[in-house]
KELO-70935 format. One line per 4 residues: number of its first residue (from 1); for each residue x, y, z of C-alpha. Coordinates in steps of 0.02 Angstrom, whole numbers. Layout:
BEGIN
NUM> X:Y:Z; ...
//
This chain:
BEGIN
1> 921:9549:-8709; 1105:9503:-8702; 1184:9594:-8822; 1307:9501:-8937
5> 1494:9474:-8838; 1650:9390:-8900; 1597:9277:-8755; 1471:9175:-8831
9> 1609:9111:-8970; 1722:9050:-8823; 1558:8946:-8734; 1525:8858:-8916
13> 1699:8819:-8932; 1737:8757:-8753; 1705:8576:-8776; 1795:8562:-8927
17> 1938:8470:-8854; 1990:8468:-8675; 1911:8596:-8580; 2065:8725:-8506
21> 2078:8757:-8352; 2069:8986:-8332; 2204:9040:-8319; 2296:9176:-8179
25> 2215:9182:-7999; 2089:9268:-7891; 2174:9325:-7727; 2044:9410:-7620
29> 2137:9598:-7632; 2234:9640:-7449; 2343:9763:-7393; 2538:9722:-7367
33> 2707:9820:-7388; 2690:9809:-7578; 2494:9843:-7600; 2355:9950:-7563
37> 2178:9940:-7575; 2050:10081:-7619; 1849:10055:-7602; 1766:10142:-7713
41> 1604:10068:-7656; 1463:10212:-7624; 1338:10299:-7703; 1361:10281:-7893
45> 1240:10362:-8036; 1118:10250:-8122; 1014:10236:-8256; 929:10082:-8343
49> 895:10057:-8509; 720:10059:-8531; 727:10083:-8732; 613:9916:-8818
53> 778:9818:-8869; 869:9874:-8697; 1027:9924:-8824; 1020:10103:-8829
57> 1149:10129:-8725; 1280:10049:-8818; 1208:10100:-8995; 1227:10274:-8906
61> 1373:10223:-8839; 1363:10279:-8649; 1496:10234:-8604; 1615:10390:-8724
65> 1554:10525:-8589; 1473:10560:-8412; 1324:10470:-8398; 1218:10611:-8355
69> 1250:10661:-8549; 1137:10549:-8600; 982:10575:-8511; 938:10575:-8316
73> 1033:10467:-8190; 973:10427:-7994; 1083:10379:-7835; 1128:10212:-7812
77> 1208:10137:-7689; 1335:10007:-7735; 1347:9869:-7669; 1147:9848:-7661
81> 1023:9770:-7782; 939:9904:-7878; 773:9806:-7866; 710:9869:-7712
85> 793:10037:-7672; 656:10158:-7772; 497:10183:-7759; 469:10158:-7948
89> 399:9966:-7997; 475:9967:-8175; 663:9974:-8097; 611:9837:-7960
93> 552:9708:-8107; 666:9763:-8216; 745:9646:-8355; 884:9714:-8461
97> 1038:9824:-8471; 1057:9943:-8314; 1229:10074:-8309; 1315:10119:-8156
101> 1457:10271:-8166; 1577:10344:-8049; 1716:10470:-8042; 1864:10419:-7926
105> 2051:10495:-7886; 2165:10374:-7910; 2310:10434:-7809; 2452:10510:-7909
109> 2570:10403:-7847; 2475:10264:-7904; 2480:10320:-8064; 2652:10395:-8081
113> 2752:10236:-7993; 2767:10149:-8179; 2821:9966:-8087; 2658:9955:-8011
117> 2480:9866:-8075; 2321:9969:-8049; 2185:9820:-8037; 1992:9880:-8028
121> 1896:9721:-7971; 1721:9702:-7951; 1659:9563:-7808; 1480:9510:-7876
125> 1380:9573:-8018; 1232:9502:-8082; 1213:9423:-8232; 1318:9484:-8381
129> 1434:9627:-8341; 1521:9760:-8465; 1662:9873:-8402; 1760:10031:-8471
133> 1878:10144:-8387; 1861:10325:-8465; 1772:10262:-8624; 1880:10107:-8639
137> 1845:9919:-8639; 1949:9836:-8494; 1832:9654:-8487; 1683:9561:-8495
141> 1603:9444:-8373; 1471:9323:-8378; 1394:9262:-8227; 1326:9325:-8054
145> 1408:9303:-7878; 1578:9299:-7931; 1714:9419:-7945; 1805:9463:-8099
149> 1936:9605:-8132; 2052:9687:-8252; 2218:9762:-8247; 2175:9964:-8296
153> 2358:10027:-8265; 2351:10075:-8451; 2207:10174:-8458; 2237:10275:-8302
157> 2388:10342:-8366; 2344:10397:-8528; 2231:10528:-8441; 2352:10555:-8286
161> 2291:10691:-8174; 2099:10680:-8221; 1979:10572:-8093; 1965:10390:-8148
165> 1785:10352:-8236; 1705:10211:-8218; 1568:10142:-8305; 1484:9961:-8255
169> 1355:9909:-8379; 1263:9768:-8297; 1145:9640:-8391; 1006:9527:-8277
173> 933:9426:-8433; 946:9230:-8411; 905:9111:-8561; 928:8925:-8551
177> 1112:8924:-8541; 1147:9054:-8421; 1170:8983:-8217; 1033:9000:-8161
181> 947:8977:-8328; 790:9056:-8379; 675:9098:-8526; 626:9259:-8611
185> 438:9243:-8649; 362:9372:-8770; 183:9392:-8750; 61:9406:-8924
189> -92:9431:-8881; -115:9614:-8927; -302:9610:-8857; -192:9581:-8671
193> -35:9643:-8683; 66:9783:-8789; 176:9751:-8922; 358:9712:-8890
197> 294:9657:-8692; 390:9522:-8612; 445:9421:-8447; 590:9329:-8367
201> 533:9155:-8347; 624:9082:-8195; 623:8902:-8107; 700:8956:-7928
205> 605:9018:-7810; 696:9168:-7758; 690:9358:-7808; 819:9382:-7977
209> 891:9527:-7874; 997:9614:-7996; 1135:9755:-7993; 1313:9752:-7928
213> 1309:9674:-7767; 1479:9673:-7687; 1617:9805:-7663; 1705:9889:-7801
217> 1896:9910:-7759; 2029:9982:-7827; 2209:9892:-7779; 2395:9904:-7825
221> 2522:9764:-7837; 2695:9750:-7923; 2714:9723:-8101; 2812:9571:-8050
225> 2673:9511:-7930; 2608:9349:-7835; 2448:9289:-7945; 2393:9144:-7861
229> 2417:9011:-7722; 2349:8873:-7709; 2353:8776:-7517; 2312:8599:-7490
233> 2341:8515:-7285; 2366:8360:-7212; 2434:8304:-7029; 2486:8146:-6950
237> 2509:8102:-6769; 2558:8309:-6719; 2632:8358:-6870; 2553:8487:-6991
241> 2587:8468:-7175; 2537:8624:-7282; 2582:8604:-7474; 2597:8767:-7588
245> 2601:8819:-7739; 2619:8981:-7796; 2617:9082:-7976; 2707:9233:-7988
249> 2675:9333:-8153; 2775:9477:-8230; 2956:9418:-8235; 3059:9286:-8292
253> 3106:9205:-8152; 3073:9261:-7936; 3145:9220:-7799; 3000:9149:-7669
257> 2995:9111:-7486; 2861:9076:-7381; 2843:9099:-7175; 2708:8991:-7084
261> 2692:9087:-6921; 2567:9059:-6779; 2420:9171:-6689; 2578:9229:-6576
265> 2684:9280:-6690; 2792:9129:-6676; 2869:9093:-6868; 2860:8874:-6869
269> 2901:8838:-7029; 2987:8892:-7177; 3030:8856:-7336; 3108:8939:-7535
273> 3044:8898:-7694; 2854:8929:-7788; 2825:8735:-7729; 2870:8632:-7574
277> 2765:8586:-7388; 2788:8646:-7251; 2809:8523:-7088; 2733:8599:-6932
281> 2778:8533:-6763; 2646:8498:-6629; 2497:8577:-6721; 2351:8651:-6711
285> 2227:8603:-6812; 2072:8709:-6871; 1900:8643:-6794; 1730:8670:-6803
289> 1658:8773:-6695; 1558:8629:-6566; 1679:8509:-6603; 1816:8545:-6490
293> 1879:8673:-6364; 2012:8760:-6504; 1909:8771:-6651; 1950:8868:-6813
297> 2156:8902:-6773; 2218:8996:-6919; 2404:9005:-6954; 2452:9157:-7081
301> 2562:9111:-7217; 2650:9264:-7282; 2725:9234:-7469; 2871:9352:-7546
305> 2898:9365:-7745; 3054:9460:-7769; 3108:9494:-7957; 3258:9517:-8035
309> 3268:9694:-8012; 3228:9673:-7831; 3068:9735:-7837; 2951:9622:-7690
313> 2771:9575:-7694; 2697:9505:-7517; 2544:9434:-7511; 2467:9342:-7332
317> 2341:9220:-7325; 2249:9134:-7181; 2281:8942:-7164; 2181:8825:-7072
321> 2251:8635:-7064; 2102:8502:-7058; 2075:8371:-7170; 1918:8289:-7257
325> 1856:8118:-7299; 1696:8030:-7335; 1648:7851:-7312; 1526:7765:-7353
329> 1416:7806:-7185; 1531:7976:-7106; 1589:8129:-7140; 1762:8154:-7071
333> 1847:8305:-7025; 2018:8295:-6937; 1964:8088:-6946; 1828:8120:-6834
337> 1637:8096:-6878; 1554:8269:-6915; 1382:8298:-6910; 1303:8443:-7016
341> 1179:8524:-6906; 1145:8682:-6976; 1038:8804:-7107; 1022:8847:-7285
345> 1023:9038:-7316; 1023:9190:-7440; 1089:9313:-7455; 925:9438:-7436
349> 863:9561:-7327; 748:9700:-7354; 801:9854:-7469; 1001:9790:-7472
353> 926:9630:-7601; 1090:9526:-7607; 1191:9682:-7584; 1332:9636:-7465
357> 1320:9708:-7284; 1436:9700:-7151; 1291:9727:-7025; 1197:9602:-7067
361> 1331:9459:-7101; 1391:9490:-6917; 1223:9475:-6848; 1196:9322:-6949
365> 1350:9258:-6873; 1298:9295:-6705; 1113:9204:-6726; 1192:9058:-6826
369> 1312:9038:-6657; 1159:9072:-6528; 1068:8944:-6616; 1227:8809:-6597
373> 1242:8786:-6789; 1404:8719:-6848; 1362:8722:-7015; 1289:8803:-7177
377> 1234:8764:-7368; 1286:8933:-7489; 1109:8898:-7563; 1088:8951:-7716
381> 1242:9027:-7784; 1413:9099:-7719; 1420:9199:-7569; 1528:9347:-7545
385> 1696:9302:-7495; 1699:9396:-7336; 1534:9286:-7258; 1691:9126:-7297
389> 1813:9219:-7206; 1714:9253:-7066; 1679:9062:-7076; 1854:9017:-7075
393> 1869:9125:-6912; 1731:9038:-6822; 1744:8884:-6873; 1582:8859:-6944
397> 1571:8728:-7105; 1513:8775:-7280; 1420:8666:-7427; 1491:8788:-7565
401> 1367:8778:-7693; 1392:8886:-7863; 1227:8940:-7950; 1170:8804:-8037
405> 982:8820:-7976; 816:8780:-8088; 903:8666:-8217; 733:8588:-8256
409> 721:8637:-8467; 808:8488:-8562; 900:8624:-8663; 973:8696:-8516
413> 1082:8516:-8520; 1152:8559:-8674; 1352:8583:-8723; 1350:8780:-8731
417> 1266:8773:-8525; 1382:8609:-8488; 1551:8730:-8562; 1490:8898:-8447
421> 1424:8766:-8307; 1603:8694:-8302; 1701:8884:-8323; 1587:8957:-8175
425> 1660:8802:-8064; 1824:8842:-8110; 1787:9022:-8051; 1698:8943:-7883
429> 1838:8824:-7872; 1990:8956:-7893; 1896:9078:-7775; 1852:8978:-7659
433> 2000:8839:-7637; 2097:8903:-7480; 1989:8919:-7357; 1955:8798:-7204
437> 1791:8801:-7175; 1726:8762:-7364; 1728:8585:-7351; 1624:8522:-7483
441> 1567:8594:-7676; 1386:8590:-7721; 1380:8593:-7917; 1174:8600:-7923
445> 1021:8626:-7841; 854:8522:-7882; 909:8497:-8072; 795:8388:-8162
449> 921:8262:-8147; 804:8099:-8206; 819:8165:-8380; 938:8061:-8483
453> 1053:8214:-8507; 1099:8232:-8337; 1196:8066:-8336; 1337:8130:-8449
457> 1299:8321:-8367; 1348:8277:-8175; 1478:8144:-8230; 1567:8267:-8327
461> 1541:8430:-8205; 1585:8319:-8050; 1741:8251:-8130; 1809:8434:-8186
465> 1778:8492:-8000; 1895:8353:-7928; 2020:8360:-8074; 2011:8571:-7979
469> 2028:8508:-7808; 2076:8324:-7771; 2051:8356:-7577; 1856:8396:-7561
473> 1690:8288:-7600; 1580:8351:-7722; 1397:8357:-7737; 1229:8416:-7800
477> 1079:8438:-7744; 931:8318:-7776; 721:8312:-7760; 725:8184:-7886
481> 668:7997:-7883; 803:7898:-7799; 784:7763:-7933; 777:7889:-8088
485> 917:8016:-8044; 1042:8008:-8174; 1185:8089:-8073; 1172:8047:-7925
489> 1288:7897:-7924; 1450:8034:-7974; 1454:8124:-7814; 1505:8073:-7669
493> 1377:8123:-7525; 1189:8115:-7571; 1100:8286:-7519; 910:8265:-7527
497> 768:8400:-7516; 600:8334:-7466; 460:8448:-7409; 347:8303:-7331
501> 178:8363:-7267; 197:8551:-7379; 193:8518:-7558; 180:8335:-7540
505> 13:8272:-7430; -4:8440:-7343; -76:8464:-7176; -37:8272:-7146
509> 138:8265:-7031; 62:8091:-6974; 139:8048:-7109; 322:8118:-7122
513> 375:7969:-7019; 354:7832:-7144; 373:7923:-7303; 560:8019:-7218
517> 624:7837:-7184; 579:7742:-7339; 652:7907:-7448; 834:7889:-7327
521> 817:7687:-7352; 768:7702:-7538; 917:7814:-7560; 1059:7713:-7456
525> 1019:7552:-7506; 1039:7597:-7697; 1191:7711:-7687; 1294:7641:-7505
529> 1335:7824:-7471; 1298:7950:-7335; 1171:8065:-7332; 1127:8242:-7287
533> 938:8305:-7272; 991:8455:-7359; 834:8562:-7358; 663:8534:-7277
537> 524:8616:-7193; 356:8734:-7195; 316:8907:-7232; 267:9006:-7047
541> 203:9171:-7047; 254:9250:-6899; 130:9286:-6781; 10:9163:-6841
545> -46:9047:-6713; -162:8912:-6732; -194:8746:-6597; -218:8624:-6674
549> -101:8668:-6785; -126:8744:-6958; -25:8765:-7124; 64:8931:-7117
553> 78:8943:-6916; 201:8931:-6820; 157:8780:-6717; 130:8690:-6888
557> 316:8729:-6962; 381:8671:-6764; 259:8509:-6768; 351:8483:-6948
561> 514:8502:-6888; 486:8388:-6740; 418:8248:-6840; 585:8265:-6962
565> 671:8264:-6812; 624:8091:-6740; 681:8027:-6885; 844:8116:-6916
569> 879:8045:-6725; 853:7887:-6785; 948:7871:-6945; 1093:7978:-6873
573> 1146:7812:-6790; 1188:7740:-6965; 1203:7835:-7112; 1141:8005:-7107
577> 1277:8131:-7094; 1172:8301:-7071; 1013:8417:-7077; 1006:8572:-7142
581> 839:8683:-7134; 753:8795:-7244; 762:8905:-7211; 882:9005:-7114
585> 771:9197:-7121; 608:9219:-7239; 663:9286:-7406; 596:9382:-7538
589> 514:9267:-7731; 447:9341:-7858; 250:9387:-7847; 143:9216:-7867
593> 1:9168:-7776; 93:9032:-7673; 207:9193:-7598; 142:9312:-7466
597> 264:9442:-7510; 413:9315:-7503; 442:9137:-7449; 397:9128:-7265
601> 490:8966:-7232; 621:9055:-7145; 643:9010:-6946; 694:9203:-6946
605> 576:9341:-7008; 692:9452:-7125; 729:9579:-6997; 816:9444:-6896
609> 671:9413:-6760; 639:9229:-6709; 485:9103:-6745; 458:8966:-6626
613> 549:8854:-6745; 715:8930:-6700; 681:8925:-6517; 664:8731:-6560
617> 820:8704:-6656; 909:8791:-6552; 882:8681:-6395; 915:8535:-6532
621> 1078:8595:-6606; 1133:8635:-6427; 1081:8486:-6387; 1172:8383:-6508
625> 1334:8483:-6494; 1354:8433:-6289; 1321:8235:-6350; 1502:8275:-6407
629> 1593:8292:-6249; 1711:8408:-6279; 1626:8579:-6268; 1701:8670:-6122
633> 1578:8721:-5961; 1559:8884:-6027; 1496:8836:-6207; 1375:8719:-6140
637> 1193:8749:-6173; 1076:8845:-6098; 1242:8934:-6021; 1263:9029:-6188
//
């Protein structure tokens, strides 16, 4: 279903040797004297492949004239997962090759200004992605929920004064050494099912939304142009350290200087040269939000590139100076204990799929803050870079986890997944590095990680993340056997999912006491490190009542959460470093009799109305948060 790519030869060569580092950067695309940025986002026209093989379209080659050409094309709105915005099941289940196409103006000056790049970058598109500008190749990409571009100055100006076309041809087929993997499964049987019928074999639990689900932008920078920086901070006593580094690409040599200034305006520090720190006086360091009366101060660092032939690139980015440390019982932030109370989330709701929404990220951001959370996990995969922005502004703490979900096939552990495994965390890593509030990678979810594989897997794939960033803690994700995990002795905070009293003993919370200590015992006493309940509780379906209470009720997920609760209170004291519950709103699976239309574990129905269990941890994570001290009055619970 994939198509054959130049890619695939670069994956079975990748451990050949020492794996590389990508190369260039992946500067989230901003406005400033030398740049402009164009959306192109909208509706664009559509059409999937629905030919056996799924490769008509580039045997026909689509992508040499308008789409329409080549047979009939519907509205689509991009960003938005196709999966749910017709009324037609065949595109909602869809596996294969879909095309997207749109006409844009590039403005003429654009074009005719021969110093400048023309960059058309695409946030999110899931799984394998294809694009040409008027009929031309510009890149591949392989991967979901991570951005990738490609310079189409070229192009553009070989057909000046025509609009721009676009075409996006967008893959969602996952085999055993794609992230997530997944299997193909043709069925035989041609007394049950036609020839040439197949499905896409999963091991999440989550809808494989598919489409292009982040902006598509359009944005200009100098041919001599800032390509990367890279941040790392530090203080001691009341002086803020901020180390740079910055590429420029395009010239031989550029002259560099970089301004710290504050929220006022105020420039405090200073320096020349692609490398150096910067020493800030009395400074203010970016907090969580609960954890102190200033949280998330941002400084803006403003970098100039000027070339030889004085051309300038300027380029500012956000800086928030905290620090990060774990020992063998804390999580330190700013050298003071931090404790994760917060959710797990997707990003899913209703007919937008994972399509990015600035709607419904605010009012996520508003609930997360009602509720007192300080903290959440980017379960299962990337989110869009705007939710981590939004972060950094509020101060609230991310798990950034890259989409390493349903690793359970022994095949899935092989070199060829280990090489793409490793290149998607360089593109999590290089995304991802410069803001605050990420404080923490996540390199897999409930992998099968007692098979003997998974030793050398995590050892390697942890160690590559940290040779990428020295100054965060890695992790993954386990539901394994504390005594059988393979991997878990690489990272360096244990994150455990346990679903006590659902799919283990259910309708029995009597129970969740004994079994949740011995599992947070088993764990410490083998591996001396702290721990973070990183998923747990039951599926609710709202409105359902039941006394006493029932499986799939609300007062059975609250009676749950209560009983995890006692125990979380207890082992808070010594080694247990946070709680994070699943889930944050219901979201939508794929159709199994386990799923009434979605997973209902959500505290939040997907249109953002509360179940008791939120009214619960919200008095909880309020509560928590004033145990502090240093909330001011006004933050104070029930004042909010």
């Amino acid at each position: 279903m994939m198509g054959s790519t130049g890619a695939k030869c670069a994956l079975l060569a990748a451990l050949c040797g020492v794996c590389q580092a990508l190369q260039g950067g992946m500067l989230f695309p901003t406005e400033s004297p030398s740049r402009e940025v164009k959306d192109v986002s909208g509706l664009w026209s559509f059409r999937a492949d629905l030919s056996p093989e799924r490769n008509r379209g580039f045997e026909q080659q689509w992508y040499r004239s308008p789409l329409a050409e080549t047979g009939p094309v519907i509205d689509m709105p991009v960003p938005s997962s196709y999966n749910d915005i017709t009324q037609d099941a065949k595109i909602r289940d869809f596996i294969g090759w879909v095309w997207y196409e749109k006409d844009v103006w590039v403005p003429a000056r654009w074009i005719q200004d021969r110093g400048a790049r023309i960059v058309l970058r695409v946030g999110s598109a899931h799984y394998y992605s294809v694009l040409w500008v008027n009929g031309v190749e510009m890149t591949e990409h392989e991967g979901g929920h991570l951005p990738f571009e490609a310079d189409i100055s070229g192009a553009l100006r070989q057909t000046s004064g025509n609009p721009c076309r676009i075409t996006i041809a967008v893959n969602n087929t996952l085999t055993l050494e794609t992230l997530p993997p997944g299997t193909i499964q043709y069925m035989n049987d041609r007394s049950r099912y036609p020839a040439g019928y197949f499905v896409q074999n999963t091991n999440f639990d989550f809808f494989n939304y598919a489409g292009i689900h982040r902006p598509v932008l359009l944005y200009t920078t100098p041919k001599a142009h800032i390509d990367d920086i890279s941040v790392e901070t530090a203080f001691s006593d009341n002086i803020g350290l901020v180390s740079f580094n910055v590429s420029v690409l395009g010239c031989s040599k550029a002259a560099v200087k970089v301004t710290l200034s504050a929220q006022d305006g105020r420039c405090v520090a200073s320096a020349d040269g692609s490398r150096g720190v910067l020493k800030v006086t009395d400074v203010s360091l970016w907090w969580p939000y609960l954890m102190h009366e200033n949280p998330a101060y941002l400084y803006s660092m403003e970098v100039q590139a000027t070339a030889e032939d004085g051309q300038t690139d300027v380029y500012t980015l956000p800086v928030g100076i905290r620090t990060v440390k774990v020992t063998s019982t804390q999580f330190l932030i700013n050298n003071k204990p931090f404790y994760f109370h917060g959710v797990n989330k997707h990003e899913d709701a209703d007919i937008r799929g994972k399509g990015f929404d600035w709607p419904l990220v605010v009012k996520d951001f508003n609930l997360m803050k009602w509720m007192g959370v300080n903290s959440f996990r980017t379960s299962h995969y990337p989110y869009a870079e705007e939710i981590l922005q939004m972060a950094d502004r509020h101060g609230i703490v991310i798990i950034d986890e890259c989409p390493g979900v349903g690793i359970k096939d022994i095949r899935s552990f092989g070199n060829v997944s280990l090489a793409h495994h490793l290149t998607v965390m360089e593109e999590l890593v290089r995304r991802d590095k410069n803001h605050p509030s990420v404080v923490m990678w996540s390199v897999a979810n409930e992998p099968a990680s007692e098979m003997p594989p998974a030793g050398f897997y995590f050892k390697e794939l942890v160690s590559h993340t940290k040779s990428l960033d020295s100054s965060r803690p890695v992790t993954y994700i386990t539901d394994s056997n504390y005594a059988r995990d393979q991997g878990a002795q690489y990272v360096d905070v244990i994150c455990v999912n346990s679903y006590l009293s659902w799919y283990h003993d259910p309708g029995h919370t009597e129970l969740i006491s004994l079994q949740l200590n011995t599992q947070f015992d088993d764990w410490y006493d083998k591996y001396q490190k702290p721990i973070i309940q990183s998923e747990y509780g039951a599926d609710a379906v709202p409105g359902l009542h039941s006394d006493p209470p029932m499986m799939f009720t609300e007062e059975y997920q609250t009676t749950v959460l209560q009983n995890y609760h006692n125990v979380f209170d207890q082992k808070r004291k010594e080694f247990v470093i946070g709680e994070l519950i699943w889930n944050f709103a219901d979201f939508m699976t794929a159709q199994t009799i386990t799923r009434v239309v979605g997973n209902k574990k959500g505290i939040f129905t997907r249109q953002r109305q509360p179940k008791a269990g939120a009214l619960l941890l919200r008095e909880r994570y309020w509560r928590i948060a004033n145990e502090t001290g240093v909330l001011p009055t006004w933050a104070r619970y029930p004042c909010q």
